[in-house]
C-alpha positions in Angstrom: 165.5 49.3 126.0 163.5 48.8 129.4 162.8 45.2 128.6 164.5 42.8 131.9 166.7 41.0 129.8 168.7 44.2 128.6 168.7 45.9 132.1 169.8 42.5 133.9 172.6 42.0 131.0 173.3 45.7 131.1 173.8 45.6 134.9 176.7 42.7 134.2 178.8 44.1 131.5 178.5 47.6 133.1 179.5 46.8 137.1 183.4 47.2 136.8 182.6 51.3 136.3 180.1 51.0 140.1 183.2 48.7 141.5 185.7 51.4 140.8 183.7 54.2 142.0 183.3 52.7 145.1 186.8 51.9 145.8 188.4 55.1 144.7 185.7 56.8 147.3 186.3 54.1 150.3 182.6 53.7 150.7 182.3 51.4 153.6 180.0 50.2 156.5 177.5 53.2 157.8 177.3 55.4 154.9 173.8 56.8 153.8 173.4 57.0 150.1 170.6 57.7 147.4 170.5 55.5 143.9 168.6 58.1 142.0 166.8 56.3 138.8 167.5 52.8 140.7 165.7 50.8 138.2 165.9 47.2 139.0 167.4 48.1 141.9 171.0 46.4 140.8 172.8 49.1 142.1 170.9 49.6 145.1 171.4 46.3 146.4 175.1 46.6 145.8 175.3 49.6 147.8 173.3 48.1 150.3 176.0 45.5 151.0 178.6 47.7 151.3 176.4 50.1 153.5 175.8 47.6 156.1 173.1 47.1 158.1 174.5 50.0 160.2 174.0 52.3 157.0 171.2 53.2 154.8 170.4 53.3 150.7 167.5 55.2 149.1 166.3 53.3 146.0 164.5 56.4 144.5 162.9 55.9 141.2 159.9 57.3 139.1 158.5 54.1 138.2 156.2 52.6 141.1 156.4 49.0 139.4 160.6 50.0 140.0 160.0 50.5 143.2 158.4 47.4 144.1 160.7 45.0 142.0 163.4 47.0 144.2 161.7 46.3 147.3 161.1 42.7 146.6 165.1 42.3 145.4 165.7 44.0 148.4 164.1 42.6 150.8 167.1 41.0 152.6 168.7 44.2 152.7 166.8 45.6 155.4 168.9 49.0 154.7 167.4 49.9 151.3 164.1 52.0 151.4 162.4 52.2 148.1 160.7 55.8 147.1 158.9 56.6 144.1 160.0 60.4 143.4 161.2 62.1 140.1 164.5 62.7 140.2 163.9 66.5 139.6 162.0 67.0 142.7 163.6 64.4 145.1 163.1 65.5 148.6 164.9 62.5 151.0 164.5 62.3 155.0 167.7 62.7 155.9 171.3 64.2 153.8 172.9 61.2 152.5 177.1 60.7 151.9 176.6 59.9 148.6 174.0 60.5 145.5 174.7 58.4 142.5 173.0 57.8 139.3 173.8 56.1 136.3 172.2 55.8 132.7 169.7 58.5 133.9 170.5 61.7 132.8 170.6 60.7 129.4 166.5 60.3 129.6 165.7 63.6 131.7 164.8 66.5 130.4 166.9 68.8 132.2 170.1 66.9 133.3 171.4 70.2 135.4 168.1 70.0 137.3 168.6 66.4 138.5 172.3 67.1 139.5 171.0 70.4 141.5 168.9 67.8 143.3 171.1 65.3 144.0 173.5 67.6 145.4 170.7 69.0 147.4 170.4 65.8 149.3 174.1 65.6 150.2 175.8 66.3 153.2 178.3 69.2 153.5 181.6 67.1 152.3 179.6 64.2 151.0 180.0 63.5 146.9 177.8 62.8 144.3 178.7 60.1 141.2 177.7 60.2 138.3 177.7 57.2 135.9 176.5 58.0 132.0 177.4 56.8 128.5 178.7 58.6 125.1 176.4 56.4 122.9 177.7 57.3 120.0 180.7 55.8 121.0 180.0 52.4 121.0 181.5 50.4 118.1 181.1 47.1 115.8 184.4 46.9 114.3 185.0 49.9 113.3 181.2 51.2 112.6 179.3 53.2 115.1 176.3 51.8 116.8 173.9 53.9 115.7 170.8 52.2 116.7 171.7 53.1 120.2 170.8 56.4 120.8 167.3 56.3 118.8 165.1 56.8 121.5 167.5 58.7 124.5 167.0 62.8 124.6 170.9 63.2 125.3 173.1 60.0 123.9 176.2 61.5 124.4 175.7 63.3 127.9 178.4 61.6 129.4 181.2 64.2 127.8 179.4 66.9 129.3 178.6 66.2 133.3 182.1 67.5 133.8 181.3 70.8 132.8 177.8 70.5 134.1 179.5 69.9 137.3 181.5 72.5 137.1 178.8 75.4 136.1 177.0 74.0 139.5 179.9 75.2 141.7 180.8 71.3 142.9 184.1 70.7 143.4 184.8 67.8 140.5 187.9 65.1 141.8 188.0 62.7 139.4 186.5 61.3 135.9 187.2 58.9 133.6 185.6 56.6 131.2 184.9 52.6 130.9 183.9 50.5 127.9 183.2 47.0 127.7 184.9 45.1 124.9 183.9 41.8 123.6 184.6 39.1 120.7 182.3 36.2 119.8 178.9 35.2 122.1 179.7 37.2 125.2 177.6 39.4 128.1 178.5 42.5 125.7 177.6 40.4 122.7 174.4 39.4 124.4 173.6 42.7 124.9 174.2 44.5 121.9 171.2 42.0 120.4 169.1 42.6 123.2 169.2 46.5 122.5 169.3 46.3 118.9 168.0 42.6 117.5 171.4 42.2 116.0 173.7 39.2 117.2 177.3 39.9 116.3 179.8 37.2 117.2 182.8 37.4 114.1 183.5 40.9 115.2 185.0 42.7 118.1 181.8 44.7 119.9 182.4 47.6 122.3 179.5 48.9 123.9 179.3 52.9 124.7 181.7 53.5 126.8 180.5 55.0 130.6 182.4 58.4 131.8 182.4 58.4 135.8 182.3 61.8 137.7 182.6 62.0 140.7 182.5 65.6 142.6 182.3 66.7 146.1 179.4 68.7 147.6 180.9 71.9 149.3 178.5 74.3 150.8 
């Protein structure tokens, strides 16, 4: 799954969910925020342009290779620092606006723990949102995409941030869920085969579809 042509394809079909987020939450010039599992850094950098130069983004990932493909990405966006941290134990210089994350929870151990910890780093009134996927939700026709969740420890986490919100004592103000759809040799199509070495173009594909939570930090 890690391989660059999945994440860079996976970052396409998957960027209406981050563009709604970020409008139904306003985020605009200033803001401080923390990409938790930033990867490639996609999201980082998109952040980063909304931030401003007047705000600042922590691209916080396990991988130290991650962190220096972010920092090279990221290079012209003088407002995203690269850390290598776990997500379980980040510890960030200053409270941030927002934590996000997206497609990491479903490779943790212990999702609660990584939410505890984002919503550690948050300031009183700031939000946290959370982007993951019911894999076993994705469809080829009307056949579920099993290979999908082969190697993830929780493939259908998505369903249950909500209530892992919720046990947490943050105060949850919206969620819903996004699925790309495709027909014939599309992004979505292009992806499926990159995930599973299967091209399917005479079928409609959609991929798992993404649930977004978002939840406010109150202390």
């Amino acid at each position: 799954m890690a391989n660059r042509v999945a994440i860079e394809l996976r970052d396409d079909v998957y960027r209406r969910p981050l563009e709604t987020a970020t409008e139904r939450l306003g985020i605009g010039t200033g803001w401080k925020c923390v990409d938790v599992g930033a990867g490639g850094g996609d999201v980082s950098v998109a952040l980063g342009k909304i931030v401003g130069p007047s705000g600042r983004v922590f691209a916080v990932d396990i991988d130290p290779q991650r962190r220096d493909q972010v920092a090279e990405i990221a290079a012209r966006e003088t407002q995203v620092i690269a850390l290598t941290q776990a997500a379980e134990e980040m510890v960030l210089p200053e409270k941030v606006d927002l934590a996000f994350c997206r497609f990491l929870l479903l490779q943790v151990i212990d999702p609660r723990r990584v939410i505890e910890r984002m919503a550690s780093v948050v300031k009183n009134g700031g939000w946290i949102v959370i982007q993951e996927a019911i894999t076993s939700a994705g469809r080829v026709g009307e056949a579920p995409i099993s290979a999908l969740s082969s190697s993830m420890k929780h493939p259908d986490i998505g369903i249950m941030v909500p209530q892992l919100v919720n046990r947490l004592g943050l105060e949850m103000t919206d969620c819903w869920a996004e699925a790309p759809v495709g027909l014939g040799d599309t992004s979505v199509s292009r992806y499926l085969e990159a995930m599973t070495d299967v091209l399917v173009v005479d079928e409609p594909v959609m991929l798992p579809p993404v649930v977004t939570t978002i939840a406010r930090v109150t202390t």
